[in-house]
Backbone bond lengths (Angstrom), bond angles and torsions (degrees), N, CA, C in turn:
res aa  C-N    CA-C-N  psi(-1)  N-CA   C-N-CA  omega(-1)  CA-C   N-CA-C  phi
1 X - - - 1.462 - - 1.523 110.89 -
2 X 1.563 113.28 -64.95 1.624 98.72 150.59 1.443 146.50 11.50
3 X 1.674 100.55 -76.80 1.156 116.13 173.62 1.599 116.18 -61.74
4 X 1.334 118.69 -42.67 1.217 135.39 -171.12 1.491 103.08 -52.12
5 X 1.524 93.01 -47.64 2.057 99.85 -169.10 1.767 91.00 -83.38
6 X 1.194 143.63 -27.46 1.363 113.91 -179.66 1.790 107.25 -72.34
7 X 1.621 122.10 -30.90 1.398 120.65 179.16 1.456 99.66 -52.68
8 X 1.223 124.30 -70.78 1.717 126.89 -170.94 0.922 105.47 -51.02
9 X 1.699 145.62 -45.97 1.440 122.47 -167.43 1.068 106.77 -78.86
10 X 1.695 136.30 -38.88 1.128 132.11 151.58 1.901 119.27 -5.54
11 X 1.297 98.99 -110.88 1.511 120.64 169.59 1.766 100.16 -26.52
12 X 1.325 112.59 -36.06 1.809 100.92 177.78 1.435 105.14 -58.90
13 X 1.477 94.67 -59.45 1.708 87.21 -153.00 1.841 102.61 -64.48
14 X 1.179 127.93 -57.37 1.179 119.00 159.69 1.314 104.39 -15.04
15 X 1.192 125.53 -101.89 1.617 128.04 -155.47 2.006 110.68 -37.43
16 X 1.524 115.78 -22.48 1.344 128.20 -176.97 1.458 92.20 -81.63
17 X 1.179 123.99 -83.38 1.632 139.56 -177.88 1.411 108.88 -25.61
18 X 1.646 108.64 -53.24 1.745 102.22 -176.80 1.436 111.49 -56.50
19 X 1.555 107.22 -44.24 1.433 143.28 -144.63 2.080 96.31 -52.46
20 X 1.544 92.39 -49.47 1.362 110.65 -178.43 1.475 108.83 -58.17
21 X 1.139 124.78 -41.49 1.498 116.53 -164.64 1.350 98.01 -92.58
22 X 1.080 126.27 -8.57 2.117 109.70 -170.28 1.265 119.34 -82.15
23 X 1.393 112.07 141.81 1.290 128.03 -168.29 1.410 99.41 -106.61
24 X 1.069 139.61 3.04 1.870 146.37 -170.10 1.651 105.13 72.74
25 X 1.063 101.69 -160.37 1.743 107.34 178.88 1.748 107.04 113.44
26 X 1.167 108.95 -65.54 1.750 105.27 -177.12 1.649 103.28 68.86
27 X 1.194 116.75 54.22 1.199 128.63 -169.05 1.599 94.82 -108.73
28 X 1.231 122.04 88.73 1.377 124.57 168.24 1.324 159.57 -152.57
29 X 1.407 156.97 129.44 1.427 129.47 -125.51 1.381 87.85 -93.53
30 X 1.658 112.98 143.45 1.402 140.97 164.20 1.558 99.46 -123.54
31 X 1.999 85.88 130.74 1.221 108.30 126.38 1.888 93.64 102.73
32 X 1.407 94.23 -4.40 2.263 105.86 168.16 1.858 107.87 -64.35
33 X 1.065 101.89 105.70 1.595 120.41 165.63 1.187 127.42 -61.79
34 X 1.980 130.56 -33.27 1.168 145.43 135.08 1.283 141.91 -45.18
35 X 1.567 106.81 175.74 1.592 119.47 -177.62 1.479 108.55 -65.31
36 X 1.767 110.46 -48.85 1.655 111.65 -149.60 1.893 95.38 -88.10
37 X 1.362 121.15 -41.48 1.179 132.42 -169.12 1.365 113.79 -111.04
38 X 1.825 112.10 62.21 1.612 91.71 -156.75 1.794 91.59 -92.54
39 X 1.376 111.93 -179.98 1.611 116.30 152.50 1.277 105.57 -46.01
40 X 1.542 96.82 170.10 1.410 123.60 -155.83 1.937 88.89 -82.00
41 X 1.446 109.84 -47.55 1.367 122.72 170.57 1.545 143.39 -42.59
42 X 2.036 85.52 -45.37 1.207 97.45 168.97 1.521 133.91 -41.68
43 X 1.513 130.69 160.31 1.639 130.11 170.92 1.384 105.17 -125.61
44 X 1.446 117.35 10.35 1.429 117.63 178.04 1.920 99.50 -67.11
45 X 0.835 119.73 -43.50 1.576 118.07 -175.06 1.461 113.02 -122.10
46 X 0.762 115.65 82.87 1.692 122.17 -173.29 1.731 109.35 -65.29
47 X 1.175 124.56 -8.65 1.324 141.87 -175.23 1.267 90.33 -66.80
48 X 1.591 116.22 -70.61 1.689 125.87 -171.50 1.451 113.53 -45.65
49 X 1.240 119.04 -27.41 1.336 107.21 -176.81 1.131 127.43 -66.11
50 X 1.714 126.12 0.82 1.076 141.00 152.12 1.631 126.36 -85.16
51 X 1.250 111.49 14.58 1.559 119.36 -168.05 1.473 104.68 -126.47
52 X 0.883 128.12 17.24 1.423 150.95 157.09 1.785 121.94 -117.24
53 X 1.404 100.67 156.50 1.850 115.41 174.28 1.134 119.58 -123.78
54 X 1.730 108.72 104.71 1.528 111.37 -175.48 1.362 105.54 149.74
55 X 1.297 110.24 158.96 1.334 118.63 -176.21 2.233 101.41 -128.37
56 X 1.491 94.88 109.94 1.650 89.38 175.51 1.478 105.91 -125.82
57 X 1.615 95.97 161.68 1.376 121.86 -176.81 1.719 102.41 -100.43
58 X 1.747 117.83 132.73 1.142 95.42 159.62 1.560 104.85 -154.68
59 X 1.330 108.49 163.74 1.612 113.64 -172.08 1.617 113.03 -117.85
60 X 1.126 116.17 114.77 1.326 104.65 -161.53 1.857 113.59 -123.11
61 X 1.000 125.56 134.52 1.720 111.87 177.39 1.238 93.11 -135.50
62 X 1.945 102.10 154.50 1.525 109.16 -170.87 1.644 89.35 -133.39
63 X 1.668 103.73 -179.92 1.831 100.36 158.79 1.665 79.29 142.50
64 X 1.232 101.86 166.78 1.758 137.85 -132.96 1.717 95.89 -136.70
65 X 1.928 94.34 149.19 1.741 96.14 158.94 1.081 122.94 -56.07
66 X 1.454 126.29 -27.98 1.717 132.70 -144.45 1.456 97.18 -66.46
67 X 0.891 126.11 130.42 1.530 132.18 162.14 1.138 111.62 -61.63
68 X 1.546 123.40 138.67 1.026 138.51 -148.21 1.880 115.93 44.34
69 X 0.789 111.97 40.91 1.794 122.49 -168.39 1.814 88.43 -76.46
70 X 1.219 111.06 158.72 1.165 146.15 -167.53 2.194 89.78 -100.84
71 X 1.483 86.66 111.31 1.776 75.04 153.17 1.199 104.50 -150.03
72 X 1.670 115.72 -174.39 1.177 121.86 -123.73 1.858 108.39 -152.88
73 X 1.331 121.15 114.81 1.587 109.91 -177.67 1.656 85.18 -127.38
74 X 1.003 95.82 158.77 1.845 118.73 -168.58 1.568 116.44 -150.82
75 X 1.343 142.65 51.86 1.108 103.75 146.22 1.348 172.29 -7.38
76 X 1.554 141.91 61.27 1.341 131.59 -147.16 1.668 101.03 -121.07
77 X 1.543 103.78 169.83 1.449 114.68 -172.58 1.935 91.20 -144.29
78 X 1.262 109.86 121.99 1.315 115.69 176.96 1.800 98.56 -127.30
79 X 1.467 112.55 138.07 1.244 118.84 144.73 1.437 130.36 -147.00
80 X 1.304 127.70 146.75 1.408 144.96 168.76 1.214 123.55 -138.06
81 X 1.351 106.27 147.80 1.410 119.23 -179.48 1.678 119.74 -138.97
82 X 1.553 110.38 64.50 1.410 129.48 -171.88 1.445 120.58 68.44
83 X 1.349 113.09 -25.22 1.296 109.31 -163.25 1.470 117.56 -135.32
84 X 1.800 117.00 -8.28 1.455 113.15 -158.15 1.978 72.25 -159.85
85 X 1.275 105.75 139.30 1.493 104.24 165.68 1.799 113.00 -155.40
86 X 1.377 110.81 145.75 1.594 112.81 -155.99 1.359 103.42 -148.44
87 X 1.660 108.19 108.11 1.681 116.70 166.48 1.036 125.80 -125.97
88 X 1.444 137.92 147.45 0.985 137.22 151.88 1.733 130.10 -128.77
89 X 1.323 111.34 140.01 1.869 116.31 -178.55 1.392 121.83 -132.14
90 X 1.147 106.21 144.83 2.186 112.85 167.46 1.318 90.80 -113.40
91 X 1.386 83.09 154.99 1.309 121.81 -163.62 1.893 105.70 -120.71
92 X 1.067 149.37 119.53 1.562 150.23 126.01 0.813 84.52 -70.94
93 X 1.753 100.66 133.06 1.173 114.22 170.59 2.277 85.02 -146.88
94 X 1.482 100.61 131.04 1.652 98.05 156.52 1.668 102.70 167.31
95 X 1.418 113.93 -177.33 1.784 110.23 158.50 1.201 113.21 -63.26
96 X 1.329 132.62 -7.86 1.326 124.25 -162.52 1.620 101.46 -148.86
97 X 1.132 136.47 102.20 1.362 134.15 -175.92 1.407 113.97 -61.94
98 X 0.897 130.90 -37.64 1.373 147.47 154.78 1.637 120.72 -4.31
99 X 1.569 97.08 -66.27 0.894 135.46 -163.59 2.065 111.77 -131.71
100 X 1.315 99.10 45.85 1.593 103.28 -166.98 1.794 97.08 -109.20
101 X 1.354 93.96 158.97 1.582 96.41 158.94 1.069 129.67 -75.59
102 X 1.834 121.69 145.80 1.571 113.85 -173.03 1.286 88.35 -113.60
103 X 1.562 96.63 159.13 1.581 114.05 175.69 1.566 107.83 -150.45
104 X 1.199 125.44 140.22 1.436 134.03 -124.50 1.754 84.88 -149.62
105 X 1.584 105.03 90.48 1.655 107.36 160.81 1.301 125.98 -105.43
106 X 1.201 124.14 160.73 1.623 124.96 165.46 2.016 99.91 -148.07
107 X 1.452 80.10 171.09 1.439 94.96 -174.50 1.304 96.59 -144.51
108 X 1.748 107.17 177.28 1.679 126.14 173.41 1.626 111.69 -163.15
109 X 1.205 114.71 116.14 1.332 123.24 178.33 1.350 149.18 -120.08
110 X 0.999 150.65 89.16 1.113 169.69 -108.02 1.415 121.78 -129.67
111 X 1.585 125.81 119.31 1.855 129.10 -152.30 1.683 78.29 -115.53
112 X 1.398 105.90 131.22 1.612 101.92 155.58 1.565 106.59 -136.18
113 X 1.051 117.68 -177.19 1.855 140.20 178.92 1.775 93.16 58.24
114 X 1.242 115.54 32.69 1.718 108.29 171.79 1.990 95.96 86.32
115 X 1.252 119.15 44.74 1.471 116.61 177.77 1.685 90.39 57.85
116 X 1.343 122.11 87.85 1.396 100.75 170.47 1.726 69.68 -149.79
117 X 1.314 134.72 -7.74 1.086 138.05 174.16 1.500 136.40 -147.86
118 X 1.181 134.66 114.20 1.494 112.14 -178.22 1.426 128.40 -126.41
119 X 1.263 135.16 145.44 1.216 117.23 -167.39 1.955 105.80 -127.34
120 X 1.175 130.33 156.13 1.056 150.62 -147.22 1.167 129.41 -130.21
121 X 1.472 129.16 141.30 1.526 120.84 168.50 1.295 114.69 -137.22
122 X 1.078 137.60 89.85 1.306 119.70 160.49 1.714 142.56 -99.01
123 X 1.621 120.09 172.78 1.214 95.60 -175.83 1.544 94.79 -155.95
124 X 1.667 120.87 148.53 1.250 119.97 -165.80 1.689 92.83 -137.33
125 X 1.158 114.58 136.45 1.611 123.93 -178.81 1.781 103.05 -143.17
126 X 1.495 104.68 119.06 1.363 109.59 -174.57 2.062 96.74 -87.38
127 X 1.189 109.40 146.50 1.711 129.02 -144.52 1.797 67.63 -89.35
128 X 1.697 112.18 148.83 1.487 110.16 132.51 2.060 76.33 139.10
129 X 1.812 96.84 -179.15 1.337 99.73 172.01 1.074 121.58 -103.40
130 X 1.462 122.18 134.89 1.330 106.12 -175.44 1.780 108.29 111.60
131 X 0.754 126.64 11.32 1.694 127.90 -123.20 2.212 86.98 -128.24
132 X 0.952 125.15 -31.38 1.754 129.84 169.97 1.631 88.39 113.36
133 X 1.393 111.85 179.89 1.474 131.81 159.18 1.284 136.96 -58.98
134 X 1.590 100.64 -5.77 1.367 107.07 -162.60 1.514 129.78 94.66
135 X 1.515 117.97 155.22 1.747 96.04 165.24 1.236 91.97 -106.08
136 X 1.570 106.47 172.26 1.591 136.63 175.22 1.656 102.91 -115.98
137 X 1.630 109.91 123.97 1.539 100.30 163.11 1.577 95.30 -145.13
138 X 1.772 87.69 150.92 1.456 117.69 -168.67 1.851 97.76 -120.13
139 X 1.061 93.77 155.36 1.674 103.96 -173.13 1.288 100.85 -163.53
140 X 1.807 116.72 139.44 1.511 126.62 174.97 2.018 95.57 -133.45
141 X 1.090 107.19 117.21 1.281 103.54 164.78 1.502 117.88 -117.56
142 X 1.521 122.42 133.94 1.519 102.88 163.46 1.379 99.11 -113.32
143 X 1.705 102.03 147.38 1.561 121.42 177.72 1.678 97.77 -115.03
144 X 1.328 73.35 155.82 1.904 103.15 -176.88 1.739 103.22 -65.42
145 X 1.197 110.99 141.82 1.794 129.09 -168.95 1.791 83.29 -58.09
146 X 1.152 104.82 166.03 1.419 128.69 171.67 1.733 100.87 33.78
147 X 1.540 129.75 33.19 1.583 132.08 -174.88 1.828 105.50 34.08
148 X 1.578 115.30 41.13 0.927 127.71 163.13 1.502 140.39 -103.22
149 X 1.114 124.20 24.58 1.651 136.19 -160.87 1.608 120.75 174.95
150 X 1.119 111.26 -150.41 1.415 106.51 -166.61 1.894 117.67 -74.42
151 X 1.446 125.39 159.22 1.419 108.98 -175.26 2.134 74.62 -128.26
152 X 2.023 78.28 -167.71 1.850 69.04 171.62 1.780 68.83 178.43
153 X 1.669 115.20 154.56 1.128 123.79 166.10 1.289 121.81 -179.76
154 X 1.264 97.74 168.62 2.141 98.98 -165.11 1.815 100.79 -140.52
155 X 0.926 93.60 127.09 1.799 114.15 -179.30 1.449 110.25 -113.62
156 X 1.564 111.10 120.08 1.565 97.85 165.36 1.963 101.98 -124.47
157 X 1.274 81.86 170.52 1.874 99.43 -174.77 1.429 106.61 -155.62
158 X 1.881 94.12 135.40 1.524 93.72 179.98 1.802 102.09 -138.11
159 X 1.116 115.44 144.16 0.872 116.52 179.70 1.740 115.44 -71.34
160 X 0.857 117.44 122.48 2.060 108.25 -156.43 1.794 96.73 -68.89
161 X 1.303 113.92 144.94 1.197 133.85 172.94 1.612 118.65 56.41
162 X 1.393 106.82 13.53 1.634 111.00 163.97 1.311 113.78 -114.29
163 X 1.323 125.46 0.90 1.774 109.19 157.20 1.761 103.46 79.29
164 X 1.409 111.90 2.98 1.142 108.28 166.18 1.752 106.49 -89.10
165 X 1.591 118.71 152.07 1.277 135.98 160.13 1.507 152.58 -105.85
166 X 0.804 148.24 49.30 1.530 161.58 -174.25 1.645 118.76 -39.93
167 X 1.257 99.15 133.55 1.784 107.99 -170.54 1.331 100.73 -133.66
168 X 1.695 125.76 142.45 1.284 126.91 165.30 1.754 102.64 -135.34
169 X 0.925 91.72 149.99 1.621 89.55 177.35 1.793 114.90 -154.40
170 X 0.831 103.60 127.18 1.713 101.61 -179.23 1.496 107.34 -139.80
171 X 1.457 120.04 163.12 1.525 152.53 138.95 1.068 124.93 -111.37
172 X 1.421 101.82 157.44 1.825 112.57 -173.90 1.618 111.75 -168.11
173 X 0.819 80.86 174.67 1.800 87.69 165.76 1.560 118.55 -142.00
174 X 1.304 120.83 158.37 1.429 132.57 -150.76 1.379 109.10 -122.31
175 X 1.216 142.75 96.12 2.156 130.21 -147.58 1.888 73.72 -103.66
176 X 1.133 141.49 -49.63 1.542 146.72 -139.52 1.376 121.59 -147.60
177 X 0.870 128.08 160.80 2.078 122.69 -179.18 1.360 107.72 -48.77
178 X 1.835 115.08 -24.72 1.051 105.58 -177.23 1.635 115.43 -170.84
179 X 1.435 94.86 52.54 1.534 118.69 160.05 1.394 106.76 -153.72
180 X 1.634 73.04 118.49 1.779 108.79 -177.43 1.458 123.25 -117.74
181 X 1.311 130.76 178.49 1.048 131.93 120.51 1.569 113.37 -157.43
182 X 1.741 95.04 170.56 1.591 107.66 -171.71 1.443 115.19 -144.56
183 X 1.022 120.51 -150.78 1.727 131.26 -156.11 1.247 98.46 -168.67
184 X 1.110 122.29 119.98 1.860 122.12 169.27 1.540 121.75 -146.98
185 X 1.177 111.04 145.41 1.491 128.30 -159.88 1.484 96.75 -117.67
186 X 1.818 112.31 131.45 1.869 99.74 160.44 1.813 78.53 -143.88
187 X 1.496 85.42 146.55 1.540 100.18 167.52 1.466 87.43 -136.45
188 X 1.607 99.51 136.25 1.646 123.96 -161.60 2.138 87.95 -94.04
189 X 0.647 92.94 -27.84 1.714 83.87 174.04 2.051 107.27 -147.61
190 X 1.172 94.67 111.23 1.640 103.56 171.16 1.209 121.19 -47.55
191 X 1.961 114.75 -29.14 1.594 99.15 165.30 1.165 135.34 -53.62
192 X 1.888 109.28 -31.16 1.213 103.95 -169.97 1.925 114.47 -116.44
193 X 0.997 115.63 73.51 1.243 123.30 -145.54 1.611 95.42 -73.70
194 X 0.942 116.63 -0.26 1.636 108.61 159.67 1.356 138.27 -82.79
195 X 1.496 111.44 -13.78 1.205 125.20 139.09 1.450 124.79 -94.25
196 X 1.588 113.22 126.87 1.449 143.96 163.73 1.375 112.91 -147.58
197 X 1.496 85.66 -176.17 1.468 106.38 -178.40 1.510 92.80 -128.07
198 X 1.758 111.00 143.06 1.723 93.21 160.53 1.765 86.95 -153.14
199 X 1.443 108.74 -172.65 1.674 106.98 -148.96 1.850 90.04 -156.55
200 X 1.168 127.74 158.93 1.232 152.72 138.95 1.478 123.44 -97.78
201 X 1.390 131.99 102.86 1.549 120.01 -149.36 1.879 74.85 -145.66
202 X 2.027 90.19 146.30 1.269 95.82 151.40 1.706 106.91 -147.81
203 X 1.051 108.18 -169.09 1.740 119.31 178.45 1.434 119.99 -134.26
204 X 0.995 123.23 153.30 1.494 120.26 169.79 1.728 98.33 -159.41
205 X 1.215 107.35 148.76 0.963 113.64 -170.01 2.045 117.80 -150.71
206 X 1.239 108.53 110.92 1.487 110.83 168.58 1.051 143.92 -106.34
207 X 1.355 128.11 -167.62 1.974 114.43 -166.05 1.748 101.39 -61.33
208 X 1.337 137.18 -44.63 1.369 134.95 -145.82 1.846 88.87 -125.83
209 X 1.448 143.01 -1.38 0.985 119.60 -160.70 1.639 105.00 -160.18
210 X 1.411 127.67 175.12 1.313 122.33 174.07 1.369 108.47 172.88
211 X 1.728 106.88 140.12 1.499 120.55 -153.67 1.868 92.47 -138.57
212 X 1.462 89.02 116.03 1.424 82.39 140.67 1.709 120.41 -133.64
213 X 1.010 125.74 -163.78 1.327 130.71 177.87 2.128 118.06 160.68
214 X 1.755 100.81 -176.17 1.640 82.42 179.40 1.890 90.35 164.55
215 X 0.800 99.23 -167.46 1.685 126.14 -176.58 1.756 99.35 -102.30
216 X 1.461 86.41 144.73 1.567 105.85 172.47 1.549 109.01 -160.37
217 X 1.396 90.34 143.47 1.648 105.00 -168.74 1.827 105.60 -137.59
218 X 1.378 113.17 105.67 1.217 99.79 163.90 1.500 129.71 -124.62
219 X 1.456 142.38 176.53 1.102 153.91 -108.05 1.199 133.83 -129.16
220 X 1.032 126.00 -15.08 1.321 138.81 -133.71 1.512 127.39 -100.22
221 X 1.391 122.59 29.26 1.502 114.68 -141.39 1.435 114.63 122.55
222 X 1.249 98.41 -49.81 1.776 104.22 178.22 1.490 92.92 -170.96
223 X 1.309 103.72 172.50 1.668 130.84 -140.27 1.828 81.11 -98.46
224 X 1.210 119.38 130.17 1.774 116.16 162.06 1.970 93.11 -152.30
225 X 1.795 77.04 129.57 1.619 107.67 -162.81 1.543 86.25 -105.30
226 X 1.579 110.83 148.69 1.067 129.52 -175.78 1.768 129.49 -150.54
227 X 1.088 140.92 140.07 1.177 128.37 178.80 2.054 99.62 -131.27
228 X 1.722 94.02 133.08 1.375 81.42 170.36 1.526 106.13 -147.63
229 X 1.306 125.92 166.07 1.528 129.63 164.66 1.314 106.10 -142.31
230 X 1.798 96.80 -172.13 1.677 113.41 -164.41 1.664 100.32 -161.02
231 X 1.547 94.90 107.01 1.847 92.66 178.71 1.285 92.74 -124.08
232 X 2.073 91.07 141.31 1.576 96.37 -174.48 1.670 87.13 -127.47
233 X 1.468 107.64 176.65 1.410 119.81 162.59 1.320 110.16 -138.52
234 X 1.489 110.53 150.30 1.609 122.20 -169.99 1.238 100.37 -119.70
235 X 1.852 104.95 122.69 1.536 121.89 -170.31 1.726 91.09 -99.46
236 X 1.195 104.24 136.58 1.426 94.73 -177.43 1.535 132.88 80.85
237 X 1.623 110.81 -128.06 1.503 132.90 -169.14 1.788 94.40 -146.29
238 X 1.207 125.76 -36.46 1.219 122.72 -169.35 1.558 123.91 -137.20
239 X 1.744 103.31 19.27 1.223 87.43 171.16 1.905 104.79 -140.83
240 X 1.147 95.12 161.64 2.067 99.43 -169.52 1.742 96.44 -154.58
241 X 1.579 86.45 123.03 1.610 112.99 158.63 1.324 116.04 -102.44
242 X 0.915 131.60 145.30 1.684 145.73 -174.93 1.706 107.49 -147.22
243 X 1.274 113.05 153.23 1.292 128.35 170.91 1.925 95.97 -141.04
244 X 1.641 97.80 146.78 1.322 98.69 -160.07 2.037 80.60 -137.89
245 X 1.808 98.66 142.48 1.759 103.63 143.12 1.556 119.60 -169.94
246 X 0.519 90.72 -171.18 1.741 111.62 -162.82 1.530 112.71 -131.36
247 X 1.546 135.06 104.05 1.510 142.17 -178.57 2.125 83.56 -94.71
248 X 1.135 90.96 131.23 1.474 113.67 156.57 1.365 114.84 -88.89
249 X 1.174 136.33 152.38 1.492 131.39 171.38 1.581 103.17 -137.38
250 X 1.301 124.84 83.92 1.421 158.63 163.08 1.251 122.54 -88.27
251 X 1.270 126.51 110.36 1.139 131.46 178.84 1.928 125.15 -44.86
252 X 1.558 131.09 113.14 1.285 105.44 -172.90 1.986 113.90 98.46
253 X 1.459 101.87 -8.79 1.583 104.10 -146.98 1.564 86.41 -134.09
254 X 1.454 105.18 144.13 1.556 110.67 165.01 1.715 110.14 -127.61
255 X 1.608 118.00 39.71 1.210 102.92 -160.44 2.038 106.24 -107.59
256 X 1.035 105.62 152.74 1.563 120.59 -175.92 1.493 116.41 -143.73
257 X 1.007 122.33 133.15 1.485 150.27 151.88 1.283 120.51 -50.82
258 X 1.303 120.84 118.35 1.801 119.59 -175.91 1.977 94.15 -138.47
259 X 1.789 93.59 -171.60 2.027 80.08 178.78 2.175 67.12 166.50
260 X 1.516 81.22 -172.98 1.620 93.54 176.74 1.709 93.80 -179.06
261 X 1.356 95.25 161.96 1.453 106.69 166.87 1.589 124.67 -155.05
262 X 1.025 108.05 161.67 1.531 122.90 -164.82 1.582 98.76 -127.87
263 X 1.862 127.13 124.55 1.431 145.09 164.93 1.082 128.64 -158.15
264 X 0.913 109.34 167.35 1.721 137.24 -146.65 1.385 112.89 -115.54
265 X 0.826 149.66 88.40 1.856 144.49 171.43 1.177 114.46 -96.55
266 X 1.394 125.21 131.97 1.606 141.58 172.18 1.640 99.02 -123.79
């Protein structure tokens, strides 16, 4: 129960704090799968959440064929308004939601030189005893003047008090407010830089609809090739459904990753 009341006051004060600064608009990128151009939702780059206008609500669940598969519901609340941006989300996460682990993130983001740069903080701490310090991640991205040209950026994450290190780094380019694409690299520990994950991702996005998707390749032991996307549609001015997955290409294996979400933008 505890845990329950630190998630809600969380997401309160957030939802109060944003609440104060918004000017309306719902000005925001849907539907970026990456580091440099992520969704408005995303926590992969907490920097971006200042490179957008608007404050949205969204509800999201993920999970796999695999039996006994791990899935996943998330609540999050992100807002920015060009220059200052503030989110926070929980996470269930297990085979059994019921009975899943929670994990309790927030972020803070920050646009400087006129959005020609932004830098980031985030931090994710799974709820319970026993549970570590949490990780810490930092992110600096610069985007192209008018979200017209090249971006480029580097993310690190450490898990606090284990001496492990994490690096992400990507480029891309920007054709529209919100058709992109990029290239991105994360190695979950810098010692062993032969294991990563890295991706080819782009976005496009129109008046009633928005797609992203791309290639993924990760590392770990052995080579696993992947292709995934995320098409949403926008009802209205303030509302977007999406369905999201991921095909693995594993030898012997037919398994894939799917999820969807439902939000709100003011």
């Amino acid at each position: 129960m505890t845990q329950w009341r630190v998630v809600a006051t969380v997401l309160f004060i957030s939802f109060v704090s944003t609440s104060s600064f918004a000017r309306g608009g719902g000005n925001i990128l849907r539907g970026g799968m990456g580091f440099l151009f992520p969704d408005h939702n995303s926590f992969v780059n907490p920097g971006q959440f200042a490179a957008t206008n608007g404050l949205a609500v969204e509800a999201l669940y993920s999970s796999s064929n695999v039996p006994g598969a791990t899935q996943g519901a998330r609540p999050s609340l992100v807002y920015g308004n060009g220059s200052f941006g503030v989110g926070a989300n929980w996470t269930r996460s297990g085979a059994n939601l019921a009975t899943g682990t929670d994990t309790l993130s927030a972020g803070l983001g920050f646009s400087l030189i006129k959005d020609r740069a932004t830098v980031g903080v985030g931090y994710d701490r799974v709820l319970g005893a026993g549970a570590g310090n949490g990780d810490l991640n930092i992110t600096l991205t610069f985007n192209p003047a008018n979200r017209r040209g090249a971006a480029f950026g580097l993310g690190y994450r450490t898990a606090l008090g284990s001496g492990v290190h994490g690096l992400t780094a990507g480029l891309g380019f920007s054709f529209m407010s919100n058709n992109n694409f990029e290239v991105d690299a994360t190695w979950a520990n810098i010692s062993t830089l032969d294991v990563f994950n890295a991706s080819a991702l782009f976005t496009t996005m129109k008046r009633f609809f928005y797609l992203g998707g791309g290639y993924t390749l990760s590392n770990a032991g052995s080579m696993v090739h992947g292709i995934t996307g995320r098409l949403g549609f926008v009802i209205g001015t303030s509302i977007d459904l999406s369905g999201m997955a991921t095909k693995y290409f594993i030898s012997g294996s037919n398994s894939f990753a799917y999820g969807g979400s439902l939000r709100a933008s003011f």
